[in-house]
N, C-alpha and C positions, 0 to 999 in steps of 0.2 A: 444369370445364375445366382448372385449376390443375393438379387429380391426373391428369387423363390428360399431360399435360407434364411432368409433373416423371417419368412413368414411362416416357414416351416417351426423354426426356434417358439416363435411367438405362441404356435397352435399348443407345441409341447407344451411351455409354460403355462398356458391358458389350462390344459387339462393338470396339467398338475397341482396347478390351487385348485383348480373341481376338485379334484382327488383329496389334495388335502384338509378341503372345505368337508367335504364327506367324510373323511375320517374323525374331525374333530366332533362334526355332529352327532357321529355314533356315537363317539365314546361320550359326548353327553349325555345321549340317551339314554345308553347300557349304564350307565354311571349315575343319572336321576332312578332307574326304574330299582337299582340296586339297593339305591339310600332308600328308595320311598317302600322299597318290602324288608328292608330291617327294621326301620322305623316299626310299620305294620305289626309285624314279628315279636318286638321290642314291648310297644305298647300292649298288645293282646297278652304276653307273657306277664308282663305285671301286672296285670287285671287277670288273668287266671291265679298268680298266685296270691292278690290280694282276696279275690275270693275264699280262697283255699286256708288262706290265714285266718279269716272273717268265721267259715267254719269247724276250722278246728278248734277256733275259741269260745265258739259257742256248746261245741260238743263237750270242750273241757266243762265249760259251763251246768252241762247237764250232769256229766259225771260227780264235781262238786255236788248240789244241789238231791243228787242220789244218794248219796254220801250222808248228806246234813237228815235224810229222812230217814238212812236206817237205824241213824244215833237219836233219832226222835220216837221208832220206834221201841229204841231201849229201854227209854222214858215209859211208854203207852203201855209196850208189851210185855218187856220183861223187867218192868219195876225199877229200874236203873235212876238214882237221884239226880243227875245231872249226865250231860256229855258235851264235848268243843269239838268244833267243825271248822278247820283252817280252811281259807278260801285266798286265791292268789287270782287278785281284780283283772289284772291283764285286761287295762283300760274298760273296765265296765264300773258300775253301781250298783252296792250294795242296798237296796231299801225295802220298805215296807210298803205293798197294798193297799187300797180302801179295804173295810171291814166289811167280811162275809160272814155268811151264815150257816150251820149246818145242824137239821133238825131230827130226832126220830120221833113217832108220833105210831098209838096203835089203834086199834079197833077191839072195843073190849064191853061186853054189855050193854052193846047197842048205841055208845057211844064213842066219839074219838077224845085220845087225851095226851098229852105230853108226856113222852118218857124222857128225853134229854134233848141238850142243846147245845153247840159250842160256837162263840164267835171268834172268828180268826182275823187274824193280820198277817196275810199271805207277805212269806217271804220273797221277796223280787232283787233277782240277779237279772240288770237292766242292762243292756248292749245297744241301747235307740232303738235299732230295727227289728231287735231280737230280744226276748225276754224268756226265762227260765223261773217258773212260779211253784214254789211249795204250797200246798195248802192244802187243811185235814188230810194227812195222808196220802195224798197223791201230790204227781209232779207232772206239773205243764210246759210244754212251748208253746211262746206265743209270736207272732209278726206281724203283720197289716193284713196277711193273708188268712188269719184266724189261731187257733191253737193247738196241739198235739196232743196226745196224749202220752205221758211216758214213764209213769208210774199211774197205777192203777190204785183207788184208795183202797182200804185194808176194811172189805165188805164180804160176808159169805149169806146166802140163803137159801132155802129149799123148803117143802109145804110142808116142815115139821120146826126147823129154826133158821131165825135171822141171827147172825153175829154181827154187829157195827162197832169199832171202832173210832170213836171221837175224840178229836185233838183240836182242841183252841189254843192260839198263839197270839198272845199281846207284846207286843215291840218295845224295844227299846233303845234307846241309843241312837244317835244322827245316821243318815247315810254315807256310807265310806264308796269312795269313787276312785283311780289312778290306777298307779303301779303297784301298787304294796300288798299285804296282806293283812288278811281278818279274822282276828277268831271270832266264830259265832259261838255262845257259849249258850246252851238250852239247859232250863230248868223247872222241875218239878213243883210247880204252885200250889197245885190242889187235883187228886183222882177219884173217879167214885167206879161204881160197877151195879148195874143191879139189872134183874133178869126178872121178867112179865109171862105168864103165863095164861094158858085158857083164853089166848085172844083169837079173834077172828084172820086180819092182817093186819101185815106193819108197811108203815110208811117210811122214806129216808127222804127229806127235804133239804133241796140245799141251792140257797141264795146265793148266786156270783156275781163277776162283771158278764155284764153281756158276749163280749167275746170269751169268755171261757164257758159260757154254760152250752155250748155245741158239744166241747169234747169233755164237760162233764158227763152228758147226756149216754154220750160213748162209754165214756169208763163204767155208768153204774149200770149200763144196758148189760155190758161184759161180764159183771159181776152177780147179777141178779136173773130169773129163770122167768121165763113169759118172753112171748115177744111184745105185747104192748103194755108190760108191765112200765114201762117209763114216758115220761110228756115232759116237751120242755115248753115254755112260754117267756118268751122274750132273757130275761136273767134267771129266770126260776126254775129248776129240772126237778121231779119228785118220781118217785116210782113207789111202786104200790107192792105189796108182795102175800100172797096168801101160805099164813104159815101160823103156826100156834104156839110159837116161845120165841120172845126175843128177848137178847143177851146184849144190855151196850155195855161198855165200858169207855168211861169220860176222862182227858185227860187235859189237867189246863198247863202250858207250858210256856215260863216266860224265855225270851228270845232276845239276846244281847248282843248287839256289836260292839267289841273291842280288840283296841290296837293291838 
């Protein structure tokens, strides 16, 4: 009777470390599978809200940059000597473009001629992956993926008149980069105005980087009447417009960064 008890005992204790061999393991389990979806959880919440950070600062970005062009329209349109455009970096750069171009050109007894011209130094609010670009009048995004449009330049025409708007911007000042802020301070260099008549059509030429001359292409298609009134070629967009008065008004504005 002894031996069967004592192997009785033995059997119990054998299942009882099973038992408690299995419970330990679960609770590893349930306990690895636990950490390893907070983790998950964890990681994916900080990359949603690093994105979210990423574009709200680029959208501030835009908003600035909207801002800088209505005070630039001050200058252009309503004759305003100067205006400052505070800009708060939240880790971007402040800098200046390669130099563009933007031309109007008409069609007038039988031959074509220059009516104005303005070379720019597109203002560039740089974030690396992400760029927010002023230039003649409109405002761009740009990314690896191409560019936006998100002001439209300040163009109107129809088959009696073209109105153009032309703003050139020469730079000054280093590029400012960090935490801080910037006044942009624009000012009135030199304006002219003069308006052609008795012409056949007008042309709007305008020389970019290559990645921006897509959604140039866009903005001046928006702006101007014909569907093939516009061609782009590689950096170059020009649209053509059948009309009999064109009105530009020139506007050169110098463009300062300071502390």
């Amino acid at each position: 009777m002894r031996g069967s008890t004592d192997a009785d005992a033995g059997e119990r204790g054998s299942g009882s470390r099973d038992r408690a061999v299995s419970d330990v393991l679960g609770f590893v389990l349930i306990f690895s599978l636990v950490l390893t979806s907070t983790v998950v959880v964890v990681v994916a919440g900080i990359g949603g809200l690093e994105d979210a950070r990423e574009a709200e600062r680029v959208s501030n970005a835009e908003r600035a940059v909207d801002v800088l062009a209505d005070n630039i329209d001050d200058l252009a349109v309503r004759r305003a000597p100067a205006r400052g455009t505070e800009f708060s970096l939240s880790s971007g750069t402040l800098t200046f473009g390669a130099e563009t171009r933007m031309s109007v050109l008409v069609w007038r007894d039988g031959s074509q001629r220059l009516v104005a011209e303005a070379t720019m130094e597109p203002v560039v609010y740089d974030f690396g992956d992400e760029r927010v670009v002023y230039e003649g009048t409109a405002v761009f995004r740009e990314s690896s993926g191409g560019a936006a449009v998100v002001r439209r330049p300040r163009l109107s025409a129809d088959d009696e008149a073209a109105v153009v708007t032309l703003v050139g911007t020469e730079g000054f000042g280093a590029s400012r980069g960090g935490q801080g802020r910037v006044l942009v301070r624009t000012l009135v260099d030199d304006r002219d105005a003069r308006t052609v008549r008795g012409v056949t059509n007008a042309t709007v030429r305008v020389r970019t980087t290559e990645s921006r001359a897509p959604a140039w292409l866009r903005a001046l298609e928006a702006t101007t009447p014909g569907d093939d009134a516009c061609s782009l070629d590689v950096d170059t967009v020009e649209c053509v417009v059948e009309t009999e008065t064109v009105t530009v008004t020139e506007t050169t504005v110098d463009v300062r960064y300071e502390a």
